[in-house]
Structures are given as C-alpha cells and as structure tokens.
C-alpha positions in Angstrom: 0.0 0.0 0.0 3.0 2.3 0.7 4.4 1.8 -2.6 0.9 2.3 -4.1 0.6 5.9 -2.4 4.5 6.6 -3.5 3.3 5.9 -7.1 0.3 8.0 -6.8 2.3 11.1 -5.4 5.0 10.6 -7.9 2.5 10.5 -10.9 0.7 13.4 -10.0 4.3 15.0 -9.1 5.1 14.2 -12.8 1.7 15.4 -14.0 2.0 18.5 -12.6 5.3 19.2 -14.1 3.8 18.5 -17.6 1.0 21.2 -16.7 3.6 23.6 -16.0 5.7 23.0 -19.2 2.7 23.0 -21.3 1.4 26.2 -19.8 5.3 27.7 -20.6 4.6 26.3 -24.0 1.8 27.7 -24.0 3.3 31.0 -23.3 5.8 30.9 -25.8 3.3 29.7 -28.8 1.6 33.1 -27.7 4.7 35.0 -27.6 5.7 33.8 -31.1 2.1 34.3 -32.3 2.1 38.0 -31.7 5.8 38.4 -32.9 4.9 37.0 -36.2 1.6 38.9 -36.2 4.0 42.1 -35.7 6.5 41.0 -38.6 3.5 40.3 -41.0 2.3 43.8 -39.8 5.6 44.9 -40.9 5.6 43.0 -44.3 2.5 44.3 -45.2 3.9 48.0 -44.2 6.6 47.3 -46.4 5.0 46.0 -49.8 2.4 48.7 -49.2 5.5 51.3 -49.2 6.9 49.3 -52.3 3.2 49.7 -54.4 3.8 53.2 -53.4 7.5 53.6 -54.6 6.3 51.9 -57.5 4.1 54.2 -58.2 6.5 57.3 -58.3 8.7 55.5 -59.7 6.4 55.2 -62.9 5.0 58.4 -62.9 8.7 59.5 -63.0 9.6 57.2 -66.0 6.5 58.8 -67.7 7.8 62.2 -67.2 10.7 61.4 -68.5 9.3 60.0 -71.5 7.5 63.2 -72.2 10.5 65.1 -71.2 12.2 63.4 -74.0 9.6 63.9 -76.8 9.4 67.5 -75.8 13.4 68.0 -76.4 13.0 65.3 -79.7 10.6 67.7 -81.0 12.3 71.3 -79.8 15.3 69.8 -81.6 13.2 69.7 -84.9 12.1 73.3 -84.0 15.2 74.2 -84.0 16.4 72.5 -87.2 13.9 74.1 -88.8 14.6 77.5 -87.8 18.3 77.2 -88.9 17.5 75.9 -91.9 15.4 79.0 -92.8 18.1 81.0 -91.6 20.3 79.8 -94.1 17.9 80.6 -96.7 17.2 84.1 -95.0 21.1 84.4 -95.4 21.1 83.0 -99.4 18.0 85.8 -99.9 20.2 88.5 -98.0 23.0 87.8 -100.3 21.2 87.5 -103.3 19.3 90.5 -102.9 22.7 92.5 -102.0 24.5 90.9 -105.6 21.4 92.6 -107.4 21.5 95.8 -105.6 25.1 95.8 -106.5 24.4 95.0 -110.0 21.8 97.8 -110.3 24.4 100.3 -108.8 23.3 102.8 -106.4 21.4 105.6 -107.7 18.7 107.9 -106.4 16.1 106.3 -103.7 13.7 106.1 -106.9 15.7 105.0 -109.1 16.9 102.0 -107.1 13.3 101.3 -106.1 11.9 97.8 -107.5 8.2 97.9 -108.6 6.0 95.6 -106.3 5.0 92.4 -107.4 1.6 91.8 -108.8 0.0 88.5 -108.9 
C-alpha cells in the first residue's frame, strides 16, 4: 500500500510538471504568435510602401518619356529655324548681288516695282 501511495504522489508530481511545461509552451506559442503577427504587420507596411515607390517611380519614367519627346521635337524646331536662316542668309546675299548689280542711284531710281500676282 505504501508503494501504491508513493506511485500515486509521484505520478501526479510528474503530471503536474507536464501542466507547468505545457502552460510555458503555451506561453511561448503566444509570444511567437504575436511576434509574427507584428512582422506580417511589418511585411504588409513594407509591400504597401513598395506599391507606393512603384508608383512614383512610374510616374517619373513617364515624365521622362514626355520630357524626352518635348526635347526630340524642340530639336526639330530648331532644325527648322536654322534651316530658314540659311535661306534668309542666301535671300540677304542674293538681294545684296542685285543691288550691287543695279548700282546705287537715287532712292527712286533703285526702287523695285511691287510684285503683282
């Protein structure tokens, strides 16, 4: 009967020791729980930020792209406008060989008579 009563006591010695570690398990499944809630908290912070970044980061690429076509096409502008200066400059010189092939005379006398269609 004595060793019965020693075999209860330790049994329920040992079964009370597995209570307590399951309750510290307990505790730390918890603990992890919430620290991995936190991180996937953080995660999702993180990609949100990223969608964000993204974002800009688009806009931007677009702005340079329009940038680009804006200074394409002021380029062409500016083609354009040199080009007519060069025939501005032919015209100039032109016109000055036929003032210096009519000579200089009088205001009237050098006057050229309008163009009529």
């Amino acid at each position: 009967a004595d060793r019965g009563v020693a075999l209860i006591q330790e049994t329920e010695q040992a079964l009370s020791e597995i209570v307590s570690a399951v309750e510290h398990t307990d505790q730390d499944v918890r603990a992890i729980s919430a620290a991995v809630t936190g991180l996937l908290d953080g995660l999702n912070a993180i990609a949100s930020r990223m969608d964000s970044i993204s974002a800009v980061a688009e806009e931007s690429a677009a702005g340079a792209q329009e940038t680009s076509a804006a200074a394409q096409e002021q380029r062409g502008l500016i083609a354009q406008v040199s080009d007519g200066a060069v025939d501005l400059a032919s015209m100039a010189h032109d016109l000055h060989d036929l003032v210096d092939l009519l000579g200089t005379g009088s205001a009237e006398e050098a006057r050229v008579p309008a163009l009529r269609p």
